[in-house]
PyMOL commands that place a pseudoatom at each C-alpha (Angstrom):
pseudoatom trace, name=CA, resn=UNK, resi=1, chain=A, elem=C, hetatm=0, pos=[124.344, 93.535, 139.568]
pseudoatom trace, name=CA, resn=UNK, resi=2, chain=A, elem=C, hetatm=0, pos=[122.835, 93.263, 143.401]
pseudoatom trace, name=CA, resn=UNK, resi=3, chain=A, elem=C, hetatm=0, pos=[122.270, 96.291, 145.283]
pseudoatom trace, name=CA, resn=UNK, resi=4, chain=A, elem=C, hetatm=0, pos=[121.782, 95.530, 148.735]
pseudoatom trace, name=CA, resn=UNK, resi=5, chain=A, elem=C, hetatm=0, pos=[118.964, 96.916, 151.184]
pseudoatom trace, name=CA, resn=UNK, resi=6, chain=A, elem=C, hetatm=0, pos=[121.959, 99.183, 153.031]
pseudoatom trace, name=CA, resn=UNK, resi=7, chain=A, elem=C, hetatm=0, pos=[122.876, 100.285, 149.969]
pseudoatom trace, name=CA, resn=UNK, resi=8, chain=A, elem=C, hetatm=0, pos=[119.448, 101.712, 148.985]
pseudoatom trace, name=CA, resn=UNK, resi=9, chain=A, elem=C, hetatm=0, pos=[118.848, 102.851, 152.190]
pseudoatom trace, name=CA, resn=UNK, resi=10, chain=A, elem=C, hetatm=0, pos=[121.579, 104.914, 152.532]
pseudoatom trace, name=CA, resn=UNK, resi=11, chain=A, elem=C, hetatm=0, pos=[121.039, 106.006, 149.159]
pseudoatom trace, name=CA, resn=UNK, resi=12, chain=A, elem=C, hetatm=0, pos=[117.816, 107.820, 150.722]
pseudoatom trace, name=CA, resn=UNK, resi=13, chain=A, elem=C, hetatm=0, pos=[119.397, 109.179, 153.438]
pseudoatom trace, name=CA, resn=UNK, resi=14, chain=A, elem=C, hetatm=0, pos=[121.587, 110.774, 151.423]
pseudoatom trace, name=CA, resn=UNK, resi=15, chain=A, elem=C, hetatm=0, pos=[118.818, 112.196, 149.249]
pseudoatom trace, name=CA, resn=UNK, resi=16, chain=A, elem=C, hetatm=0, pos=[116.618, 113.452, 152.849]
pseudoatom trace, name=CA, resn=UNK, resi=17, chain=A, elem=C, hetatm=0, pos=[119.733, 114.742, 153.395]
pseudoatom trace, name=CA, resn=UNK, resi=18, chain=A, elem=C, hetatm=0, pos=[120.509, 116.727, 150.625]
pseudoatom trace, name=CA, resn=UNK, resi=19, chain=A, elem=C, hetatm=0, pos=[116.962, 117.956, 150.600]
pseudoatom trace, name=CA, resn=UNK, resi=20, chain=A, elem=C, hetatm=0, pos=[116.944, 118.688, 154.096]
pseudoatom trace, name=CA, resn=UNK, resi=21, chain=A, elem=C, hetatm=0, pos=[119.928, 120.943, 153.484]
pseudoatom trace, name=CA, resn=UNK, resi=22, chain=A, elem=C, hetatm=0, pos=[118.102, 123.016, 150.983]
pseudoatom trace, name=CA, resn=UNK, resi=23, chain=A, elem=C, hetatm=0, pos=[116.189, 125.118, 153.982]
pseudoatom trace, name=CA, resn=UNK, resi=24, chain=A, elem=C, hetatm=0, pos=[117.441, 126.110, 157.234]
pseudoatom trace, name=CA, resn=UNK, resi=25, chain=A, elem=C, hetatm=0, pos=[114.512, 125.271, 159.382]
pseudoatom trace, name=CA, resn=UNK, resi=26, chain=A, elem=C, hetatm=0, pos=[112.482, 122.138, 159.758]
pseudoatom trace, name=CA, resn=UNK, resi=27, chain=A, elem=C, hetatm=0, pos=[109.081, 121.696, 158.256]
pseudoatom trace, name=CA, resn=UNK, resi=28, chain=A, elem=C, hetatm=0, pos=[106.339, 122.027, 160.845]
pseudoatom trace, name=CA, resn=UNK, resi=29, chain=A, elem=C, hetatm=0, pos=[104.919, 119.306, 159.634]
pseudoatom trace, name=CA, resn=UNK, resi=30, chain=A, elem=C, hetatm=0, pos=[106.689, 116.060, 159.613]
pseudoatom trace, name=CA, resn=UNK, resi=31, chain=A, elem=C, hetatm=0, pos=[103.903, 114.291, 156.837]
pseudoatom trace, name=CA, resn=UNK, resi=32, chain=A, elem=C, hetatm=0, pos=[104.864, 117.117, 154.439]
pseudoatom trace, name=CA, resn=UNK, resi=33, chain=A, elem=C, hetatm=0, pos=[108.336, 116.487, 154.430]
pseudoatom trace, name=CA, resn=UNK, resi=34, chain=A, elem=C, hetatm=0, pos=[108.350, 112.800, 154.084]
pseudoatom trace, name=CA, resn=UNK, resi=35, chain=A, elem=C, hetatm=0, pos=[105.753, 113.641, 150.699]
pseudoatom trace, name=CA, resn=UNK, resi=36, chain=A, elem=C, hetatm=0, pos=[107.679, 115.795, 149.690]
pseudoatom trace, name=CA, resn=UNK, resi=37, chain=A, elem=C, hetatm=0, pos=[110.922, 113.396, 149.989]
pseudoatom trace, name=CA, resn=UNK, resi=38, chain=A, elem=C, hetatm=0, pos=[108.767, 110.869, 148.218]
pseudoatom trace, name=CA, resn=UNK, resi=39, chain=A, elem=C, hetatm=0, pos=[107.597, 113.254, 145.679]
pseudoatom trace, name=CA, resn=UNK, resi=40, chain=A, elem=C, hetatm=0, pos=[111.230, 114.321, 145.239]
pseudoatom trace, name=CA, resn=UNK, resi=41, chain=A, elem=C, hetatm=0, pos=[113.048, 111.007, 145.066]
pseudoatom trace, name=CA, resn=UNK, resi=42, chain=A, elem=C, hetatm=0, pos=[110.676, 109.558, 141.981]
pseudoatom trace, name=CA, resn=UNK, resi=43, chain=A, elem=C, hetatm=0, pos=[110.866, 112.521, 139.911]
pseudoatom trace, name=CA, resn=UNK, resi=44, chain=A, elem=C, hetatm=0, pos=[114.676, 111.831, 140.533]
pseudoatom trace, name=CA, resn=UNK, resi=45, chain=A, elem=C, hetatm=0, pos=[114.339, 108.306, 139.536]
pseudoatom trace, name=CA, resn=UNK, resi=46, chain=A, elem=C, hetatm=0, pos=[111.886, 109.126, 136.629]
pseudoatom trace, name=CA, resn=UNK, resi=47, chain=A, elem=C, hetatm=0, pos=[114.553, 111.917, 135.169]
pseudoatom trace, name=CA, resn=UNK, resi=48, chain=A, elem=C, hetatm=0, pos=[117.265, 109.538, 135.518]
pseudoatom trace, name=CA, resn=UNK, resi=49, chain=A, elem=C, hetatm=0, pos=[115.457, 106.615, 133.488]
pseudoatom trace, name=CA, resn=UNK, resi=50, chain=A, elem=C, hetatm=0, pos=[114.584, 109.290, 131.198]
pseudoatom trace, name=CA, resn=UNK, resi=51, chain=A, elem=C, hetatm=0, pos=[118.393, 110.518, 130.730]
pseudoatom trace, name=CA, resn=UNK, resi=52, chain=A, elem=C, hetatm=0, pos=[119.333, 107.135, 130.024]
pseudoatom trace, name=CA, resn=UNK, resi=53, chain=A, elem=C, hetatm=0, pos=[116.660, 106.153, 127.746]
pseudoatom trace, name=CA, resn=UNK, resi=54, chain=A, elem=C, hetatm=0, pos=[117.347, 109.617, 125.745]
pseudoatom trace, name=CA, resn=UNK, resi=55, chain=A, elem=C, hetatm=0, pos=[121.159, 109.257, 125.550]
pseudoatom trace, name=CA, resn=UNK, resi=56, chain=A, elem=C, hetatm=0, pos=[120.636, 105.086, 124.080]
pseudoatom trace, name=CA, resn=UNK, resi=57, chain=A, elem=C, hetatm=0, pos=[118.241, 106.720, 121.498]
pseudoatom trace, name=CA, resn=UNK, resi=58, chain=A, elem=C, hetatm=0, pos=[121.055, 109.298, 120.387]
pseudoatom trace, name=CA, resn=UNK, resi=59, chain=A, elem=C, hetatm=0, pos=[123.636, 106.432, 120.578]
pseudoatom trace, name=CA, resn=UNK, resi=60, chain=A, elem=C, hetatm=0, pos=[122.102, 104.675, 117.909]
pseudoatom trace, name=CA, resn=UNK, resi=61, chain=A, elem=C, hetatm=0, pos=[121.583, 107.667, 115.771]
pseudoatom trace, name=CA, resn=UNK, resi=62, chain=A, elem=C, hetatm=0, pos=[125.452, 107.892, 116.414]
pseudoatom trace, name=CA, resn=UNK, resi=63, chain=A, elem=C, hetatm=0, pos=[124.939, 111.429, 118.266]
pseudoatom trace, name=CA, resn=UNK, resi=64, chain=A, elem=C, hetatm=0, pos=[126.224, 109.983, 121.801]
pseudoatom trace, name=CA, resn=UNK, resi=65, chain=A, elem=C, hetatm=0, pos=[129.565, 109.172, 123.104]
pseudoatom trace, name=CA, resn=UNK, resi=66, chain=A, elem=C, hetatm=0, pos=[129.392, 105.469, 124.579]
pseudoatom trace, name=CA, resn=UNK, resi=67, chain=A, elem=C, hetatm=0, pos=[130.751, 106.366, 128.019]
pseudoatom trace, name=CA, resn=UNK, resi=68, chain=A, elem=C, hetatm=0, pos=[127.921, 109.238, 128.685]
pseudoatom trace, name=CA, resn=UNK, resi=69, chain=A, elem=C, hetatm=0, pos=[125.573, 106.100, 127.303]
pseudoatom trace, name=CA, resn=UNK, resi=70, chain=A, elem=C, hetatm=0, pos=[127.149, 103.360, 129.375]
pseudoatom trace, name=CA, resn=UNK, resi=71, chain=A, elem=C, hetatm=0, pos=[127.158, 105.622, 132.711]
pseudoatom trace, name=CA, resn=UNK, resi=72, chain=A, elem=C, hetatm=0, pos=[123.739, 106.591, 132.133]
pseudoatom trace, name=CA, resn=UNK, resi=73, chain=A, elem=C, hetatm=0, pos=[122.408, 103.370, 131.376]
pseudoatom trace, name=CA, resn=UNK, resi=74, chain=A, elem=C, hetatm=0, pos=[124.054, 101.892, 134.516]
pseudoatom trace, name=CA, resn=UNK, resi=75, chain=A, elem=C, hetatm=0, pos=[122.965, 104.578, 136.252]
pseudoatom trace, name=CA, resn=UNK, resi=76, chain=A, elem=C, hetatm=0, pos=[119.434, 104.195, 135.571]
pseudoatom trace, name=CA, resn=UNK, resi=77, chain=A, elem=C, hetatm=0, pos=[119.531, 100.521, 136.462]
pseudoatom trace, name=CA, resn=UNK, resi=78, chain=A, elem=C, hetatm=0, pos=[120.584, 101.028, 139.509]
pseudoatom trace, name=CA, resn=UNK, resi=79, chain=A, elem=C, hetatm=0, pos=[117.724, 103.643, 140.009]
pseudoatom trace, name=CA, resn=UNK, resi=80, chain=A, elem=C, hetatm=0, pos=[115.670, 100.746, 138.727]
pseudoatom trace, name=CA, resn=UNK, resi=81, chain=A, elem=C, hetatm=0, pos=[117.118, 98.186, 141.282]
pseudoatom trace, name=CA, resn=UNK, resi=82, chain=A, elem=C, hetatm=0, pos=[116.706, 100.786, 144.361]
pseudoatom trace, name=CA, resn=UNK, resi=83, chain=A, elem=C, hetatm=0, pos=[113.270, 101.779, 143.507]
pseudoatom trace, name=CA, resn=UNK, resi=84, chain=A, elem=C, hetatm=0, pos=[111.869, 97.911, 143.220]
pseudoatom trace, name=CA, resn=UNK, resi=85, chain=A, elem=C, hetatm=0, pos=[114.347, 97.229, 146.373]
pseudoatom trace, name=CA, resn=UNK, resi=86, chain=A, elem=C, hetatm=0, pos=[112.272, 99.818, 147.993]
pseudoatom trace, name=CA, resn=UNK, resi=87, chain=A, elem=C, hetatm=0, pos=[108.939, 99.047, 146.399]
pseudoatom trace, name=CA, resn=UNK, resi=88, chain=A, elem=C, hetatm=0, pos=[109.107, 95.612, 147.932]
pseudoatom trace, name=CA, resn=UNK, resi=89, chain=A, elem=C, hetatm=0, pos=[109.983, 96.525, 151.466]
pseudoatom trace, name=CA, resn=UNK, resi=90, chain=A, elem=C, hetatm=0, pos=[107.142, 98.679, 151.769]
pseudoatom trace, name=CA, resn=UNK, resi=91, chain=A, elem=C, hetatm=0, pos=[105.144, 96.107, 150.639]
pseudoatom trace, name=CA, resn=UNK, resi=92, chain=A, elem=C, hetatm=0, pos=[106.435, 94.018, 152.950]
pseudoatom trace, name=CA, resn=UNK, resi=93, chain=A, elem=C, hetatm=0, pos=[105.782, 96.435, 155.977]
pseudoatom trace, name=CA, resn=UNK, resi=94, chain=A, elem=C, hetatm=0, pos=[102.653, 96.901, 154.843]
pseudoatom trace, name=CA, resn=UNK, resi=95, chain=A, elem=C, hetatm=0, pos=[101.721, 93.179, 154.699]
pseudoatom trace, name=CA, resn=UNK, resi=96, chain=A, elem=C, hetatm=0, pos=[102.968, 92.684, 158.204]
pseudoatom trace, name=CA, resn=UNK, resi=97, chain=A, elem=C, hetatm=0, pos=[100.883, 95.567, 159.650]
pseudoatom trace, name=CA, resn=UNK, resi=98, chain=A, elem=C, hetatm=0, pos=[98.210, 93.639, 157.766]
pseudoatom trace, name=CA, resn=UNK, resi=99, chain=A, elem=C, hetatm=0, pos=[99.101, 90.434, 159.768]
pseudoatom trace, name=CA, resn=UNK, resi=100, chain=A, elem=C, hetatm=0, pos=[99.136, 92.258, 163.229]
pseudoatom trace, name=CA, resn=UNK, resi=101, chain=A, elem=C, hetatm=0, pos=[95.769, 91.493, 165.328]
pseudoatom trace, name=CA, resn=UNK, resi=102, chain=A, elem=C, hetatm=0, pos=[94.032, 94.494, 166.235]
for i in range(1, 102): cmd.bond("trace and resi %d" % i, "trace and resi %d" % (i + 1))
show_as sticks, trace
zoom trace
């Protein structure tokens, strides 16, 4: 399975989004925000892993049904795919600011 740099992306807009929804005013501070959507979106990514990894250790002990298993474990590859799809684009950036003279 591919996931595509569109995908991902709008995958975190969606997540700003839903974040940004929580309070009716903007921050006054735009660095705090984008932390905090940082901060947000791994502990998303890190519960999700988790989820999956918990409900393939109950499978095996025969305590999990194996479509909450299958959806979680696809679920957390894809959280996988997303976060190294976005792991390597910053990367990227970051190399090219490297590259620019100053």
């Amino acid at each position: 399975m591919t996931v595509s740099l569109t995908d991902a992306l709008a995958a975190y807009r969606n997540a700003a989004n839903a974040i940004g929804n929580q309070g009716s005013e903007p921050a006054k501070e735009g660095g705090a925000d984008f932390s905090n959507l940082v901060k947000d979106a791994i502990g998303t990514a890190a519960n999700t892993m988790a989820r999956g990894e918990t409900l393939s250790a109950q499978s095996v002990a025969g305590k999990a049904e194996l479509t909450d298993v299958v959806t979680a474990v696809t679920s957390a590859e894809l959280t996988l795919q997303t976060v190294v799809a976005v792991r390597d684009r910053v990367i990227s950036a970051y190399q090219e600011i490297m590259r620019m003279p100053i």
